[in-house]
N, C-alpha and C positions, 0 to 999 in steps of 0.2 A: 504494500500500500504506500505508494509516495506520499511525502509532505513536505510541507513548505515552510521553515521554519524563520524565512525574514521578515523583515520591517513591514508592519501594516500600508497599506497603499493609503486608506484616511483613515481619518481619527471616527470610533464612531460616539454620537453626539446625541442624546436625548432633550426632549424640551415635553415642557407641559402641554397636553391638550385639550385637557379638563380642567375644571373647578375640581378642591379636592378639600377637606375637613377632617384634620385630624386633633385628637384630645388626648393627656397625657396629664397627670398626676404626681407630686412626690408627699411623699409623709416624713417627717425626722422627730422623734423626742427627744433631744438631748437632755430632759429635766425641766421641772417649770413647764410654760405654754407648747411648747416646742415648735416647728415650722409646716407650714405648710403652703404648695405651690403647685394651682393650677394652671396649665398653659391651650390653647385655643389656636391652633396655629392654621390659618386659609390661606391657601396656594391658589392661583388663577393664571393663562394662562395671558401675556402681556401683548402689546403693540409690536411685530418685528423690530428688532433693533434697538427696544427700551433697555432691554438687561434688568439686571435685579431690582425691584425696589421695597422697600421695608417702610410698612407701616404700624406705625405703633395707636394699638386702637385701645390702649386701659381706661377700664371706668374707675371715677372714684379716686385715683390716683394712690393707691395703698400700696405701692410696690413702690420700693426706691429708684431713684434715675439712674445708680450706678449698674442696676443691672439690664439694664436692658442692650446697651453696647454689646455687650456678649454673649445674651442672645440672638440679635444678628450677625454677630461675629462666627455663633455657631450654626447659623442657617447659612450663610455663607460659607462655610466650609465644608457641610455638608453638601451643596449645591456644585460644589469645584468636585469633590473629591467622591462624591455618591454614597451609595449607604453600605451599612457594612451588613454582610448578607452571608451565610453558607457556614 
C-alpha cells in the first residue's frame, strides 16, 4: 500500500456555520462561601473577513473586570489551536 508521507499541499481550515450555545459550570469550597462560576458562551457565525470578535454580554456586573481578558484570551486560543479531543 503506498503512502505519502510529505508536506500537506493546504492547510485545512474550519469556520462556523451555525449559531451554537454552549453552558459550563464550576463549583470550589475552599471554606466559608466558596466560589462559584457560571459561563454562557454563543458562537455565530461572522461577516467574511471580520475575524474574531468578543462580546462581553454580563448582567449585573458581579464578576470582576480582571477576569474577563482571559476568558477571551482562552476562546482565543482555543479558536487558533482547536479543541482537545481523542
Amino acid at each position: 500500500m503506498p503512502t505519502s508521507a510529505g508536506r500537506r499541499s493546504r492547510t485545512a481550515r474550519r469556520c462556523a456555520s451555525a449559531s451554537s450555545t454552549s453552558r459550563g459550570s464550576s463549583f470550589r469550597q475552599t471554606g466559608g462561601r466558596g466560589q462559584y462560576g457560571h459561563v454562557v458562551l454563543h458562537m455565530e457565525p461572522g461577516e467574511a473577513g471580520t475575524g474574531f470578535v468578543f462580546e462581553d454580554n454580563i448582567v449585573g456586573g458581579t464578576i470582576p473586570r480582571e477576569y474577563i481578558n482571559p476568558i477571551e484570551a482562552g476562546v482565543k486560543e482555543a479558536l487558533e489551536n482547536g479543541v482537545l479531543a481523542g
